[in-house]
Backbone bond lengths (Angstrom), bond angles and torsions (degrees), N, CA, C in turn:
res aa  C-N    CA-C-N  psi(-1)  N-CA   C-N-CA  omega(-1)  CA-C   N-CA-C  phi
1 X - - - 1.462 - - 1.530 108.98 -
2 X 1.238 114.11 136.67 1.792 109.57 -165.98 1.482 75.34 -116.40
3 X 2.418 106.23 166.12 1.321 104.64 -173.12 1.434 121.81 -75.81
4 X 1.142 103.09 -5.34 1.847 85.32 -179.98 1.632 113.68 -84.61
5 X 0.974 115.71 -21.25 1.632 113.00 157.57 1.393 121.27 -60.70
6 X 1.478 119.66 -52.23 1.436 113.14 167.23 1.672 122.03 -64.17
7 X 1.308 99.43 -29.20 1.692 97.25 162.51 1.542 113.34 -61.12
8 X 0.862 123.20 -91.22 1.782 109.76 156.72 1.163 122.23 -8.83
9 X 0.876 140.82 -77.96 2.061 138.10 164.59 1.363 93.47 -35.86
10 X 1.188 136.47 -53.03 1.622 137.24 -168.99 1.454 124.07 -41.25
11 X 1.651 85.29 -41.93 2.011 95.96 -172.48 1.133 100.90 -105.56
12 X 1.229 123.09 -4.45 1.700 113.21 164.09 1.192 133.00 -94.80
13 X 1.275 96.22 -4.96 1.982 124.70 174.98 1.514 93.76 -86.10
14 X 1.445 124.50 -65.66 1.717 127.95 164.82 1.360 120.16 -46.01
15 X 1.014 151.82 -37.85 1.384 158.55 114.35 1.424 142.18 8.22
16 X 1.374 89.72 -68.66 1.591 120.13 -151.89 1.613 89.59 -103.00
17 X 1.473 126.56 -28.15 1.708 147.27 179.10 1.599 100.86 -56.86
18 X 1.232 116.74 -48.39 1.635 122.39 -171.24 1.251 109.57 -121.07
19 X 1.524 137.37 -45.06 1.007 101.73 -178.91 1.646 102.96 -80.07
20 X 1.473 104.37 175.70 1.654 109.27 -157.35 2.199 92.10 -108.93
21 X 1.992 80.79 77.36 1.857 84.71 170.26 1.520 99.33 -141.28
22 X 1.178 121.66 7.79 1.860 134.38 174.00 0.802 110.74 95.72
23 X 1.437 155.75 102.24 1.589 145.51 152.98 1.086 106.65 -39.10
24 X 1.586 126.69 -42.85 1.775 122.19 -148.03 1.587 89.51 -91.32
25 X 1.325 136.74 -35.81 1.206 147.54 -157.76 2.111 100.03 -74.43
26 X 1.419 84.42 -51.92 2.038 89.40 170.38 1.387 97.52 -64.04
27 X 1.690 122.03 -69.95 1.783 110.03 -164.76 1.619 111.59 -45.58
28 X 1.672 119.41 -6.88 1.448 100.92 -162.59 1.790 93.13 -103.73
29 X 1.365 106.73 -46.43 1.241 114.57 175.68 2.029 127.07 -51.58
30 X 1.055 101.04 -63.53 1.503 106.50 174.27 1.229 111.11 -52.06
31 X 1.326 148.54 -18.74 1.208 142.74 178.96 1.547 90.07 -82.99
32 X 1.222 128.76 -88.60 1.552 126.91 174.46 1.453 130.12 -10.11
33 X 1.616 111.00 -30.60 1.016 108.23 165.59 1.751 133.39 -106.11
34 X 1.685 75.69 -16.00 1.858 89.26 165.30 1.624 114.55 -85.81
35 X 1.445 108.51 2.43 1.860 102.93 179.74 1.647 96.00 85.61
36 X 1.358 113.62 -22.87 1.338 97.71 -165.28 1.955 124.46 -59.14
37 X 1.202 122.89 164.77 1.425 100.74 173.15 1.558 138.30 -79.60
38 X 0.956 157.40 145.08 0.900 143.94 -179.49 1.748 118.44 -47.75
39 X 1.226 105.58 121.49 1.538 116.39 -177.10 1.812 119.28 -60.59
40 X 1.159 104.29 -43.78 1.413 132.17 174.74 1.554 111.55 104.99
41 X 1.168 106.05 -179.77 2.050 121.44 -169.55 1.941 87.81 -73.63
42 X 1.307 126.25 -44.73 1.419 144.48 -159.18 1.951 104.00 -48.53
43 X 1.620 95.99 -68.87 1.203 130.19 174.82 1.733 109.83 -42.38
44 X 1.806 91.68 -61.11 2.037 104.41 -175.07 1.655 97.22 -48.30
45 X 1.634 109.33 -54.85 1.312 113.23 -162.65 2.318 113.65 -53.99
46 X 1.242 73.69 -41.19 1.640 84.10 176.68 1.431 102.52 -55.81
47 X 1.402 142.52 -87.91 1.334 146.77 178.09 1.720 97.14 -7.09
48 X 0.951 98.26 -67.74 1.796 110.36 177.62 1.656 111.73 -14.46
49 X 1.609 98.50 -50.82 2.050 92.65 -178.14 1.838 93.88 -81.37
50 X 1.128 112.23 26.57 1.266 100.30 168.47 1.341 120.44 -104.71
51 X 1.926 105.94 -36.23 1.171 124.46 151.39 1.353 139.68 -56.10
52 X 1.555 106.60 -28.16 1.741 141.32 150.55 1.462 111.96 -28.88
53 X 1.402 104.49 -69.93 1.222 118.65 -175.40 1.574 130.53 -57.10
54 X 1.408 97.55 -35.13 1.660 128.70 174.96 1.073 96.60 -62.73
55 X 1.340 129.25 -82.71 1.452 133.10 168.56 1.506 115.65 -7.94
56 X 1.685 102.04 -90.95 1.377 97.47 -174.45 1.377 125.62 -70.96
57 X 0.923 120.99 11.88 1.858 118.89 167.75 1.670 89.58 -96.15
58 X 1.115 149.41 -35.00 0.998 129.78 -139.99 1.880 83.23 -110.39
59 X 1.198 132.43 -20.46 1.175 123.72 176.79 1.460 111.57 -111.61
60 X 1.050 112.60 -8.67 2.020 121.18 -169.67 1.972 104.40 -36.42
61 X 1.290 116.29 -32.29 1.351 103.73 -165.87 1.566 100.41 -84.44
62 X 1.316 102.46 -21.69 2.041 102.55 178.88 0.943 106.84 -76.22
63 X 1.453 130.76 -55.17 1.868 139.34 165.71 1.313 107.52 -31.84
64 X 1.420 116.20 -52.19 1.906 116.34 173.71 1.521 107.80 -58.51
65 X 1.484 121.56 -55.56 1.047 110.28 178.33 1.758 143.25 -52.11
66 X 1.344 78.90 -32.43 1.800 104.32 -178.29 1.619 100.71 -69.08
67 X 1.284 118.08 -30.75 1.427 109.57 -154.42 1.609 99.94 -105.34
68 X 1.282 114.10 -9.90 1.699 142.76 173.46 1.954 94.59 -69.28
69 X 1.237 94.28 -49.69 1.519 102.92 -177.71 1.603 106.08 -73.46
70 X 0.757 136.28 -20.29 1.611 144.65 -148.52 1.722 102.63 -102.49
71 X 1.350 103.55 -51.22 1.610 99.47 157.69 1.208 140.02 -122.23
72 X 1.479 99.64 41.18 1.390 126.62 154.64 2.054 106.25 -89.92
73 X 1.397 105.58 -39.86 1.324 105.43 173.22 1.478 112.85 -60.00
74 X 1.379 107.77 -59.38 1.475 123.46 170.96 1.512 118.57 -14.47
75 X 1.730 93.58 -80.48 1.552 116.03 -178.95 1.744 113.54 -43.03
76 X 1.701 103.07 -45.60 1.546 106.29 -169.45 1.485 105.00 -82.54
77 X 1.539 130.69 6.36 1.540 116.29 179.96 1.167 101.15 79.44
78 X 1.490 154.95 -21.39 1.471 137.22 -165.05 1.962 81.26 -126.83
79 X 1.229 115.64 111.61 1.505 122.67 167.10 1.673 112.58 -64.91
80 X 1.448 107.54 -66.51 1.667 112.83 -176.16 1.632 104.58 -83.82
81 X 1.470 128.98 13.93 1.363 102.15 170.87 1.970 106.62 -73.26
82 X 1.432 108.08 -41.99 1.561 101.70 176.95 1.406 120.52 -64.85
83 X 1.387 119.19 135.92 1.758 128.51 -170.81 1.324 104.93 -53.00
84 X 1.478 120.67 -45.38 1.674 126.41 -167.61 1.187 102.49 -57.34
85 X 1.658 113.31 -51.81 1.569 108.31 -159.37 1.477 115.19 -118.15
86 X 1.519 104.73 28.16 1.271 130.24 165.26 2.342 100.84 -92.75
87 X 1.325 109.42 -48.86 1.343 126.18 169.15 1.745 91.40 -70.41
88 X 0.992 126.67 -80.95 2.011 116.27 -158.07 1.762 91.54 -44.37
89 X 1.257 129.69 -35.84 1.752 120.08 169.13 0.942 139.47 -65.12
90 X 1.439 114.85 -14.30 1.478 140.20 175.99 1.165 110.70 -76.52
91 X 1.715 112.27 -53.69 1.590 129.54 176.08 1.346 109.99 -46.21
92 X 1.464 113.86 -69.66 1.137 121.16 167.59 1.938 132.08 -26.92
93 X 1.255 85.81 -41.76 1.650 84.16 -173.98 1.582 106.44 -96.40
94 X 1.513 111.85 -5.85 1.811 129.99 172.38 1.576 107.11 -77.08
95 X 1.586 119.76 -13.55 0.809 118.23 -151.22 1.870 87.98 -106.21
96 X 0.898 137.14 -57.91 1.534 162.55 176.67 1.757 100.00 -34.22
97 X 1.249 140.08 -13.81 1.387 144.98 177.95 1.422 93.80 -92.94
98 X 1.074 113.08 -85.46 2.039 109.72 176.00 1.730 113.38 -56.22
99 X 1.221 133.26 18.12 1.462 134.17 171.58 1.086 91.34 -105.89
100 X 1.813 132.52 -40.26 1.880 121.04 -160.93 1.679 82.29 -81.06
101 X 1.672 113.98 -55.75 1.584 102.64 -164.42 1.685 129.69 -41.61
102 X 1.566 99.05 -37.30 1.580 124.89 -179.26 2.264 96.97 -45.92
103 X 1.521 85.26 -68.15 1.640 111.84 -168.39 1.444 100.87 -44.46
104 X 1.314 99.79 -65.93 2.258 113.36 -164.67 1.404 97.73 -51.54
105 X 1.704 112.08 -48.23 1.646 102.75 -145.05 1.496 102.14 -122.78
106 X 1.851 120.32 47.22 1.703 137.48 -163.54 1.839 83.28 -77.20
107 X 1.128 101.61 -69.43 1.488 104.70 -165.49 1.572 118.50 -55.26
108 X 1.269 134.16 -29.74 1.494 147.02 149.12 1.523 107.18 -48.62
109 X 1.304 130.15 -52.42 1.265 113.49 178.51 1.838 125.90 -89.56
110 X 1.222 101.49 3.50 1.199 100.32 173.36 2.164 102.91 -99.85
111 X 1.401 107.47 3.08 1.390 104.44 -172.89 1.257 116.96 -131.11
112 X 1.749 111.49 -63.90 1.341 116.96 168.53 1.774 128.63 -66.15
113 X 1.076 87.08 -44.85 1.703 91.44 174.90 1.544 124.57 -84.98
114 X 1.116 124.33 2.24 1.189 133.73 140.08 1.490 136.61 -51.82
115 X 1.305 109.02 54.56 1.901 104.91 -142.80 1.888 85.50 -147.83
116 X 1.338 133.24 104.64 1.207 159.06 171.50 1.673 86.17 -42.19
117 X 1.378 139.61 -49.05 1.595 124.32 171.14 1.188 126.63 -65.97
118 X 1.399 122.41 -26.44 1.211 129.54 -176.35 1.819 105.39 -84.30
119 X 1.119 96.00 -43.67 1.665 98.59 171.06 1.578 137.50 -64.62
120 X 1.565 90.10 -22.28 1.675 109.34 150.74 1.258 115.28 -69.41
121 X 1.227 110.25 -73.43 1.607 110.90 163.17 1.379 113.28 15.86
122 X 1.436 97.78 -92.59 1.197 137.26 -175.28 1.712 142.38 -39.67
123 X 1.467 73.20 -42.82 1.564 110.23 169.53 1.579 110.29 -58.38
124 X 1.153 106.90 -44.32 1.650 123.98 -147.57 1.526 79.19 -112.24
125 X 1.302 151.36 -32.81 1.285 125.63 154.79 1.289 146.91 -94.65
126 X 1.354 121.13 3.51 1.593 128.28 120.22 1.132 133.97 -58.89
127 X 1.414 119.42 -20.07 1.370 121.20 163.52 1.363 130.80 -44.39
128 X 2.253 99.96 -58.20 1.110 121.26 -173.13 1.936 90.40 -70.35
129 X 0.907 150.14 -46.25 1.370 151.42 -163.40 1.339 102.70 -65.90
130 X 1.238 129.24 -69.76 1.468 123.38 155.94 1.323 140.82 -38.00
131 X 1.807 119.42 -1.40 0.727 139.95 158.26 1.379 113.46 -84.58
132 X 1.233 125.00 -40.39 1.267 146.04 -164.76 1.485 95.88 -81.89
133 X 1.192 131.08 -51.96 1.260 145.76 -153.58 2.028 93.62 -66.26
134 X 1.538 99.13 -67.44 1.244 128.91 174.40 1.827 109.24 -1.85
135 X 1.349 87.21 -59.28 1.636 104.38 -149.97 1.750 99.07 -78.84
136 X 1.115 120.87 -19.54 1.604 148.84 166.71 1.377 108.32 -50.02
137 X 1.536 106.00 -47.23 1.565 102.52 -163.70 1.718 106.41 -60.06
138 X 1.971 93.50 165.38 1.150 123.06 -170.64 2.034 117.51 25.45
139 X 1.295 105.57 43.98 1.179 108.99 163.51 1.683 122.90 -80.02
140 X 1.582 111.00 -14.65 1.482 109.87 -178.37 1.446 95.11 -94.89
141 X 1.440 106.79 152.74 1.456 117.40 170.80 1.519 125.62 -45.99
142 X 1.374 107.62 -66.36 1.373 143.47 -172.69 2.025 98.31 -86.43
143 X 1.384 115.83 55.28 2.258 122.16 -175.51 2.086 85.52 -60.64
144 X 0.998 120.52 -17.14 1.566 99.64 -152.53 1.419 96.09 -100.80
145 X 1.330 116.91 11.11 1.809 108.86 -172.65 1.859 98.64 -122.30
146 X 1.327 86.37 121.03 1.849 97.59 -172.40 1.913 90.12 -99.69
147 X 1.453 126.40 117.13 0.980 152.14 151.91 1.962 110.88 -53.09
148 X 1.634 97.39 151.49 1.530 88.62 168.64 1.524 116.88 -78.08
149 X 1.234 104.60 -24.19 2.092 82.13 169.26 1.338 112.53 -86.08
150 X 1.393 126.94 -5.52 1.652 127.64 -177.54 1.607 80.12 -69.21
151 X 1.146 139.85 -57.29 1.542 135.20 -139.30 1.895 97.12 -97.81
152 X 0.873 124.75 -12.84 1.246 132.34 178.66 1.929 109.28 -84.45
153 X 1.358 95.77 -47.05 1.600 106.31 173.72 1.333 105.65 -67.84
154 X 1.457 110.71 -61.25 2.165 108.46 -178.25 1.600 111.32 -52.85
155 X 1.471 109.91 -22.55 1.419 112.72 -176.09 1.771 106.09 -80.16
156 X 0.967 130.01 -38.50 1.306 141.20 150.72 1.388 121.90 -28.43
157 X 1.220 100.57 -74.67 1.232 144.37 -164.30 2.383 90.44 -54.75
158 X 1.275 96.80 -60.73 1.843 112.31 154.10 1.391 127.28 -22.11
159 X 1.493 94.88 -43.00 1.468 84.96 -174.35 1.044 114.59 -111.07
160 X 1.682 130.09 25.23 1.050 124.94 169.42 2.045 97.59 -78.43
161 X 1.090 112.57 -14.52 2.124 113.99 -176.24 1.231 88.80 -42.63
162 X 1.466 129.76 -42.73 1.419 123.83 -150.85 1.876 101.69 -52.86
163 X 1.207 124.33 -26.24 1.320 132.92 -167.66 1.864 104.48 -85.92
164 X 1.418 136.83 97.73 1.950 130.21 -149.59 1.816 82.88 -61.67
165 X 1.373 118.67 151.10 1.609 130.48 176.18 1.280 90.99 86.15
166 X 1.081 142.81 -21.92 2.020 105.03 175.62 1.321 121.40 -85.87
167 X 1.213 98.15 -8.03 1.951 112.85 173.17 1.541 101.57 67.03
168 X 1.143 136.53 144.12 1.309 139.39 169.04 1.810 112.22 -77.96
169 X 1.420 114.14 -50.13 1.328 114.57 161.88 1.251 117.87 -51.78
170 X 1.504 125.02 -50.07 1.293 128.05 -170.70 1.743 116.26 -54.70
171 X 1.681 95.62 -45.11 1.771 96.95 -179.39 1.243 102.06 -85.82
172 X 1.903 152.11 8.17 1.100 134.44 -173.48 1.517 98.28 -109.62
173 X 1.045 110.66 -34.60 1.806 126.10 159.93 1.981 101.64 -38.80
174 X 1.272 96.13 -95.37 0.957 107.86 180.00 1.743 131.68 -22.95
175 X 1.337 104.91 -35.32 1.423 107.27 178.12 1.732 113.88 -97.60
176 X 1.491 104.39 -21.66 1.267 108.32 175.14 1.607 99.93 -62.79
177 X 1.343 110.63 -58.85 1.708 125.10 170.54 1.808 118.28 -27.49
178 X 1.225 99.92 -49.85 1.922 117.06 158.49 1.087 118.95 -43.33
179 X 1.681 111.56 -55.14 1.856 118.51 -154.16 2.271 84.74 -86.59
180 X 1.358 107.76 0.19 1.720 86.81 -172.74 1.460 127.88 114.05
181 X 1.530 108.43 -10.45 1.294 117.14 -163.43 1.554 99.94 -78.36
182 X 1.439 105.24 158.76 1.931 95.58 175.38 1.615 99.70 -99.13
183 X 1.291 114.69 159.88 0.900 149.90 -174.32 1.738 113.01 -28.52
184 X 1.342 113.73 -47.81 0.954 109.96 163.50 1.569 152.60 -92.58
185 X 1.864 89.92 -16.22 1.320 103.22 160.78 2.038 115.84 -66.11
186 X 1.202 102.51 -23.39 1.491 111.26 177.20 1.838 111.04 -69.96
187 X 1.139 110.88 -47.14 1.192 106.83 175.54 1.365 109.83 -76.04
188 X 1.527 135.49 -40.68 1.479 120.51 -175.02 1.793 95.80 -57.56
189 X 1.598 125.26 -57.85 1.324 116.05 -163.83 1.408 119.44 -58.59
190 X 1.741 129.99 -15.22 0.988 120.58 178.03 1.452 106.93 -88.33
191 X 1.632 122.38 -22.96 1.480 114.94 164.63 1.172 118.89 -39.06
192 X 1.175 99.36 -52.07 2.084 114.42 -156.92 1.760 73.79 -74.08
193 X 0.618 142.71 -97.66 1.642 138.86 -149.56 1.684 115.92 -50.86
194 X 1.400 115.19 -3.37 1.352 114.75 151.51 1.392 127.27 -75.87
195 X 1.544 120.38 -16.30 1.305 120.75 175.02 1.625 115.77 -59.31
196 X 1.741 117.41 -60.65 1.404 109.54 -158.19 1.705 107.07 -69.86
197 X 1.578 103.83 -39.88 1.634 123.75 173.40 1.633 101.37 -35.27
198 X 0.763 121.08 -67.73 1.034 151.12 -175.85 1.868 122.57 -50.97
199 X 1.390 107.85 -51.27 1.355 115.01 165.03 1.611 111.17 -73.97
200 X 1.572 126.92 -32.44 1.127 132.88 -167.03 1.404 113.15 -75.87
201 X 1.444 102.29 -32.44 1.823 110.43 167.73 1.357 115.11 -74.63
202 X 1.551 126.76 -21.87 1.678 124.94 -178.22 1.386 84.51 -75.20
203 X 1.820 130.85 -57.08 1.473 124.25 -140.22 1.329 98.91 -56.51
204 X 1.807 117.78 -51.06 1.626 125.85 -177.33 1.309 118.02 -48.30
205 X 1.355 116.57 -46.31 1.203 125.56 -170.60 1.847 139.42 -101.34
206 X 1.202 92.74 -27.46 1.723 95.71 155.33 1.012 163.25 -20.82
207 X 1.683 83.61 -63.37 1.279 125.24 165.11 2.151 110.20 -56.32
208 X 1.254 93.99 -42.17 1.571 97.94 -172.21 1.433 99.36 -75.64
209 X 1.551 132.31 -40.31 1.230 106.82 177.53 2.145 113.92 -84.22
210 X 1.082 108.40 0.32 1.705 97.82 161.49 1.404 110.41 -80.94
211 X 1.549 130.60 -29.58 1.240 142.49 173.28 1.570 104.04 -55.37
212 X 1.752 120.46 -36.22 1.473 118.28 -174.39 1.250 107.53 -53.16
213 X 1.715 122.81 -57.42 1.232 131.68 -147.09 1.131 119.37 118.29
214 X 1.693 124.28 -24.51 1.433 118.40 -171.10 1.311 126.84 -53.70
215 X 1.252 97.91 173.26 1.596 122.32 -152.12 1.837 76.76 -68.24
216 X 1.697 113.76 143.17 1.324 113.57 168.18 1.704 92.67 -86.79
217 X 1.293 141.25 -38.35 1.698 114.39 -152.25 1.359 106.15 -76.59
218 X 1.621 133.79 -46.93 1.370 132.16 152.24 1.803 115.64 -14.43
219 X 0.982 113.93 -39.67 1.438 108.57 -157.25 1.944 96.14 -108.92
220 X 0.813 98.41 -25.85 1.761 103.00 165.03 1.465 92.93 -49.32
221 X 1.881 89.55 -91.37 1.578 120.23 -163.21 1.802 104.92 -22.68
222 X 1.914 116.53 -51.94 1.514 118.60 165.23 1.023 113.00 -43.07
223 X 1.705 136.69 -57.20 1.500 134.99 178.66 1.204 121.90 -27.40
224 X 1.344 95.20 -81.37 1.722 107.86 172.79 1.264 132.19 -48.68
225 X 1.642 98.21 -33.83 1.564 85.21 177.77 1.585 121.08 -89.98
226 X 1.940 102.90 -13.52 1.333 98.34 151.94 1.587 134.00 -71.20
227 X 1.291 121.64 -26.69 1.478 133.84 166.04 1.641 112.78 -52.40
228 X 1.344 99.10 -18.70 2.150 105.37 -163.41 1.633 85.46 -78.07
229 X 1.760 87.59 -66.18 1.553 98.21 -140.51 1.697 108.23 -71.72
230 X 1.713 103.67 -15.52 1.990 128.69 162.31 1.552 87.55 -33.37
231 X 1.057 121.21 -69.19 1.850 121.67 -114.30 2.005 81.80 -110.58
232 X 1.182 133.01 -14.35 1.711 137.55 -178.76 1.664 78.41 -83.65
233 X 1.567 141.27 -45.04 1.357 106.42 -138.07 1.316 88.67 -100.71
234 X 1.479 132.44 -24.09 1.881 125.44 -178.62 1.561 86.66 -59.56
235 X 1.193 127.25 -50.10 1.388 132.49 -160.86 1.807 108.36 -40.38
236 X 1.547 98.22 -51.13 1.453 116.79 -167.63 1.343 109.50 -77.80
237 X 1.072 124.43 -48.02 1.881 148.50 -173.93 1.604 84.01 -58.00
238 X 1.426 113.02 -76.53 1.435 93.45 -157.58 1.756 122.28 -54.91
239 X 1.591 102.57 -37.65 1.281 103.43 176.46 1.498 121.89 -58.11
240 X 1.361 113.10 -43.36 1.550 126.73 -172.57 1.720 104.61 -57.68
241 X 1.717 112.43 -47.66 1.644 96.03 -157.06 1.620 92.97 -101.49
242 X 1.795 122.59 45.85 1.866 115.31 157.37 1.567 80.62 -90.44
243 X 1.364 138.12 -15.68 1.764 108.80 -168.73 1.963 112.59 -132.27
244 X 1.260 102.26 -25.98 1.275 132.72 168.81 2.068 116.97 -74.64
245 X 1.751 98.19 154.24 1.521 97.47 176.06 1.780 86.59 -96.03
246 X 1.344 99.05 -152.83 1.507 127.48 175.59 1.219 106.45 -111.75
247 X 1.546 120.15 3.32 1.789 114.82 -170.68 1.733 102.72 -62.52
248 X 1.258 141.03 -5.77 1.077 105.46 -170.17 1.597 88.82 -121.11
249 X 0.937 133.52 30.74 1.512 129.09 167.27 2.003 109.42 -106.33
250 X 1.766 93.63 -6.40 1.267 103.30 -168.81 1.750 108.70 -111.38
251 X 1.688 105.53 -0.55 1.675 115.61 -176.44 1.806 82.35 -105.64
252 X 1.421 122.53 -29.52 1.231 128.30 170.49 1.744 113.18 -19.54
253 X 1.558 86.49 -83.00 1.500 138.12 172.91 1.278 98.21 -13.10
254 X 1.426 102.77 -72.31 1.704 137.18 -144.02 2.005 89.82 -73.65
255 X 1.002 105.14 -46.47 1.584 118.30 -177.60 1.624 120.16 -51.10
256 X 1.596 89.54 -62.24 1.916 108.43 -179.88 1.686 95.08 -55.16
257 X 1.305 117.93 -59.25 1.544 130.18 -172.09 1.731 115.42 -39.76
258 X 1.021 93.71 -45.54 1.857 112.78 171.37 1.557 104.04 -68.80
259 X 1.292 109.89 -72.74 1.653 121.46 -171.35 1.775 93.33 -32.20
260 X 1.393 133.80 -78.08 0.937 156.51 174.72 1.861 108.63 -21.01
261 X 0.891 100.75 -63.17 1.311 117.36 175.88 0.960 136.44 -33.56
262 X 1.592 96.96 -66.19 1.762 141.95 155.83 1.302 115.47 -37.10
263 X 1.540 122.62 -52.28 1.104 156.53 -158.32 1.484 95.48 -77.79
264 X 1.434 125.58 -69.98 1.393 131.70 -163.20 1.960 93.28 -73.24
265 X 1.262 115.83 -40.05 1.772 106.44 -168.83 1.443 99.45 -82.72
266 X 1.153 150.92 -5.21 1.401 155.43 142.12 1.204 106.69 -49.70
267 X 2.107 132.08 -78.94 1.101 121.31 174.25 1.382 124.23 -47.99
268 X 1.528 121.23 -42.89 1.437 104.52 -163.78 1.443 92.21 -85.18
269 X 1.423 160.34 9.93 1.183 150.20 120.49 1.390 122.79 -41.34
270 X 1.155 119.77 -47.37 1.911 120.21 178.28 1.746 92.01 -54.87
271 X 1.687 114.89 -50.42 1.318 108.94 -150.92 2.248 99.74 -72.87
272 X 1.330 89.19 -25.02 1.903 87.78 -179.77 2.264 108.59 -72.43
């Protein structure tokens, strides 16, 4: 892989990470249609501390806070009476649904779900759900207070990413969007819950692509440019949905899903 390909994989891993249109679903697709080869699950996962990074710079003062709260609970004997570290406990246990899915179903996503149909699929049925979801928002009074089954359901709700096209943002959005939350409290809570998800898949996986051999500047050059284009799209998402829906991340959806489609009943027609 030379760097301007991993630069490309880079901003669609940063991209595709937060807003809710699949990173893994683009890294699997765009190669398929560029001829290119498949990069592997090893490679996607690496980009990830690129997305890592985005994350925590762009949330580092809430992460301080949460964890400010966490042994402040500690110290006083009552853990969940404080809000911070009543929320850093929530995360935590949101986080544990996409850690078993990651573990159970490693070998399925590095093989079966790697499949340009299934990722259409997919596309086009989170779409319609996110559509659905959409019309939900900010119906509860109180959108900024994440409950333990609100964080138990989005945590759920997480590990369906394991499948490339359901996007991890897209389905944690989406269900927060269900339970009532507005628009933007849904996207800040699935940020904050992309961090640990997120670090726990680089720790597993890293390691296997330094074990490959690959080229280190390719996989930089991906970092960064996933870390750039990471930390521009929380930037945009949050600003866009205080006045905006999600309808056009969901005609998005509906678009790639077709393109894809098109694409595969064209080739396997040339080949009949």
């Amino acid at each position: 892989m030379n760097a301007l390909r991993a630069a490309v994989l880079g901003v669609l891993q940063g991209a595709g990470e937060f807003l809710p249109i699949s990173s893994s679903g683009h890294l699997i697709v765009l190669p398929f249609l560029m001829g290119w080869p498949d990069s592997g699950l090893a490679f996607d996962v690496a980009l990830h501390l690129g997305t890592l990074a985005a994350v925590g710079f762009a949330f580092w003062q809430d992460w301080l806070r949460l964890l400010k709260g966490g042994l402040r609970g500690l110290a006083s004997g009552r853990p969940l009476a404080d809000p911070d570290a009543r929320l850093l406990c929530y995360l935590a246990l949101a986080t544990l649904p996409g850690a078993v899915a990651g573990l159970l179903l490693d070998e399925w996503a590095e093989t079966v779900f790697r499949s340009p149909a299934l990722v259409a699929l997919m596309m086009a049925l989170m779409g319609a759900v996110l559509w659905l979801a959409d019309r939900r928002a900010g119906s509860l009074a109180e959108g900024e207070v994440v409950s333990l089954r609100d964080a138990l359901l989005i945590g759920f709700a997480q590990a369906l990413a394991i499948v490339p096209g359901t996007s991890r943002s897209g389905a944690t959005i989406s269900m927060a969007l269900f339970l009532g939350h507005k628009r933007e409290a849904a996207a800040r809570f699935s940020f904050l819950l992309a961090l640990p998800i997120t670090a726990g898949a680089a720790l597993v996986k890293v390691p296997d692509l330094v074990a490959s051999g690959a080229e280190l500047t390719p996989v930089l050059v991906g970092m960064l440019a996933a870390a750039v284009s990471g930390l521009a799209a929380i930037r945009f998402l949050l600003r866009y949905v205080r006045t905006r829906s999600y309808a056009p991340f969901v005609w998005y959806r509906f678009a790639f899903a077709f393109v894809v489609l098109a694409v595969l009943f064209l080739r396997h027609a040339q080949v009949g």
